[in-house]
Structures are given as C-alpha cells and as structure tokens.
N, C-alpha and C positions, 0 to 999 in steps of 0.2 A: 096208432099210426101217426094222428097228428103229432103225439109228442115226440116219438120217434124224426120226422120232417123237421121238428127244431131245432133239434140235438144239433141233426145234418148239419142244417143251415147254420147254427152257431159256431161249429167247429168249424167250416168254411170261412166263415168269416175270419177268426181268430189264425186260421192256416194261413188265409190270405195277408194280412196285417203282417204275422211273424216275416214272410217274404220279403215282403218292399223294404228296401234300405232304408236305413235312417236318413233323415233330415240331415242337410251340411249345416252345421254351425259357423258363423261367419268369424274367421278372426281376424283379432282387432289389428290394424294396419300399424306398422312402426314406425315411430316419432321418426321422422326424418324432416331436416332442413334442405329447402331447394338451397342447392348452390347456382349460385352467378357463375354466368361464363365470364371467367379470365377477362377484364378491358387492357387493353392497351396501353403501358403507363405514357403519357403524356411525355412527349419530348421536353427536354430542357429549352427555355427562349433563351436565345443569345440576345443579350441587349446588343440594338444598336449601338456605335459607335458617336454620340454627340459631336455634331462639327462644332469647331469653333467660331466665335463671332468675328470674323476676318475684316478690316476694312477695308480702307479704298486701297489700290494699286496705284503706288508710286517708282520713280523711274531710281536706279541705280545711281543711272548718270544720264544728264540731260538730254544727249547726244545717243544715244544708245537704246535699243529696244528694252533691255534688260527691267523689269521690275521686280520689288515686293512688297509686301503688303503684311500687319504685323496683325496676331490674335490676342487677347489676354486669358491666357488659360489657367490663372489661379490669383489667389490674395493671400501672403504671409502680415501681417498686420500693415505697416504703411507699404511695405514692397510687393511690386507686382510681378507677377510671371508671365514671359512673355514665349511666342513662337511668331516664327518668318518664315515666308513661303516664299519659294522664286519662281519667274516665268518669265518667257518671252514677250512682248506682248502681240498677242494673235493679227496678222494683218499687216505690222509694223513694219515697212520696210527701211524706217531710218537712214541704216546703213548697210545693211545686209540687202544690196540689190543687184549689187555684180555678178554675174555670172562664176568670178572666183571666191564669192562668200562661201564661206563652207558653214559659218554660224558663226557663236558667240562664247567667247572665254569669258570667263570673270574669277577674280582672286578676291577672298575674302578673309578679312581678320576679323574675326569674332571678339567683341570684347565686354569685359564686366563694365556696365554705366557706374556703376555701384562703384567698384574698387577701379576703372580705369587700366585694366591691366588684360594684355591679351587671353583668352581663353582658347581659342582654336582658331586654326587655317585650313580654307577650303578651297580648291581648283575646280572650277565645273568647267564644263563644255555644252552648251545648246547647240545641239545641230543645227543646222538652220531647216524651217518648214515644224519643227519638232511641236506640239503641246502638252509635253508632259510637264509636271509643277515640281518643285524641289522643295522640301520642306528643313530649315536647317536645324539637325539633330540636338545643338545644345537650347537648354530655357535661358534665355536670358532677365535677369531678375532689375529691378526700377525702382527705387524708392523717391517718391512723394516726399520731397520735403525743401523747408526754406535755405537759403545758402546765403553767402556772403554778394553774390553777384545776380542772386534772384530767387525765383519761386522754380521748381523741378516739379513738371505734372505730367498726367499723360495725357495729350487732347483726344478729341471725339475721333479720333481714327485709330486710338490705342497708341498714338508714335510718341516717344518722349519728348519733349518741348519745356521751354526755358520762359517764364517771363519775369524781363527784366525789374529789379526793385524800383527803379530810379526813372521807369517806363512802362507803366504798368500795361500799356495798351500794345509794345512793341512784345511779337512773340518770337522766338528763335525755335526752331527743330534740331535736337542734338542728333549727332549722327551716332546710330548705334553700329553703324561700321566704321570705326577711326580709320581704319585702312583698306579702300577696295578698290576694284578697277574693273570694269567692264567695256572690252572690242570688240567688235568681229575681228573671224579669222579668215584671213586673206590667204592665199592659198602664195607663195614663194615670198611674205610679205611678213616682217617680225611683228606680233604684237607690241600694243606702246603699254601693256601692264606686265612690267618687267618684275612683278615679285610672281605669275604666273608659272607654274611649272607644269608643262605639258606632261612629266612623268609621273605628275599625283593627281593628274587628272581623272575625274570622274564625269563621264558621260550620261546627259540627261536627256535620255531619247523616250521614243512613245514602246 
C-alpha cells in the first residue's frame, strides 16, 4: 500500500507540473533611437540698419530754417562718399511765422565736387510744423587732395573745406550745393528761388 500511496503522489505531482504554463521568456526590446521632438528652426536676425555718423546741422541759408547736415558713409582710396539729410529746423520760426506761411521750398542742384558738374535737381516742399528728414538720394563723392589754390579735406563735421596754400590757418567751406535756394511759402506771394518748380515738387511731410 505504501508503495502504491507514492506511485499516486508521484503522478500527481508530474500531472500537476504538465498543467501550469510555461514560463514567459522575456524578449529582447529593439534597438530603437529616441527621437527629439522637432525644435523650432531659429528665425533669421535681420541685421540692423547702422546709422550713419551724421554731424552737426547747418543752415541752407542763413535766413531760413532750412538745414543739413552731411555723413560719410564710405572710402574709395582718397575719395570720400558722402550722404545729406535735410530738415526744418524744429522750433525755428525764422521766417515762417505768419499766419500765411504755409512752409518751406527749397531748390537743389546736386553736384560732383570732384568733376564740378551738375548731377541732379531737386524741388522739396517742408510744410510748415512738419519733422520729417529728407535724405538726398544721390552719394556724393570728395577727394582729399592738394590743388593749385590749396589743400581739399573734409573737416570734423564730414563738410568739405578748402585750406588755403598761402594761408594755412584761413579755412574756406566749399559748397556742395553750387546752386540752392531756400524760402518760405507765402501764401499769394512769389517765391524769390526762381529755379524752383512747384510742378516737381516733392512734399516732405510726417
């Protein structure tokens, strides 16, 4: 009998073992790379625009609010590259104080210092009250050098200027507008800058 009780119990066991599922074998995980979420690409920077080194503001015409004031915005070997800005000057009521100023005309002949020879003509119109600046379109170009009547430079305000050979201390300002004119505009009253044309007039308002 006992041996028969083991038999039992062995095949029991053995019965019970065949039942229970096998064991999970673990599988192995696949090589994968995290991916980065997507960033943002980086906006393009707009460079600023570099102002130029502007100097002092000076007057058209003596009489007149009218100014400008010159940059030097490059170097070809002795020549210089220049820009003008124009303006009213803020405040100024010179001559625009009448109740029939309407503002300020000015006629400009642009010219090469260099070659002496017209380059462009311009007609503005400053409202009066206005602060917007005018910047004149052409470069005008300056060469640096000795001449028969003196030394050609450009002093510490960028303006071209003359010293004399035979004067070394006396300085002259060449005019880089051979030809200008600056009035107010009187309201049934002829401007006195007669190369002026009201029909190529360009209005410099805010």
């Amino acid at each position: 009998m006992k041996h028969l009780a083991f038999w039992a119990m062995l095949f029991a066991v053995a019965h019970a073992a065949s039942a229970s599922p096998p064991a999970r074998q673990k599988t192995p995980l696949r090589n994968s790379r995290t991916r980065a979420a997507p960033s943002n690409p980086a906006k393009p920077v707009t460079p600023k625009a570099v102002e130029p080194a502007w100097g002092t503001w000076v007057y058209l015409q003596g009489d007149k609010a009218v100014q400008y004031r010159v940059a030097k915005v490059g170097q070809e070997g002795e020549t210089a590259l220049l820009k003008t800005q124009f303006r009213v000057e803020p405040g100024n009521r010179t001559a625009c104080y009448s109740d029939r100023c309407e503002g300020y005309v000015v006629y400009l002949a642009v010219i090469d210092p260099d070659k002496r020879s017209t380059m462009a003509e311009h007609h503005l119109f400053f409202p009066r009250g206005t602060g917007a600046m005018w910047v004149l379109p052409e470069v005008q170009r300056f060469t640096a050098k000795r001449t028969d009547w003196g030394r050609l430079y450009l002093d510490d305000q960028n303006l071209p200027s003359l010293a004399h050979t035979d004067t070394p201390d006396e300085h002259t300002r060449i005019r880089i507008f051979d030809t200008s004119c600056a009035d107010d505009r009187m309201a049934g009253v002829e401007t006195r800058c007669s190369d002026y044309k009201p029909a190529l007039s360009q209005t410099i308002g805010n």
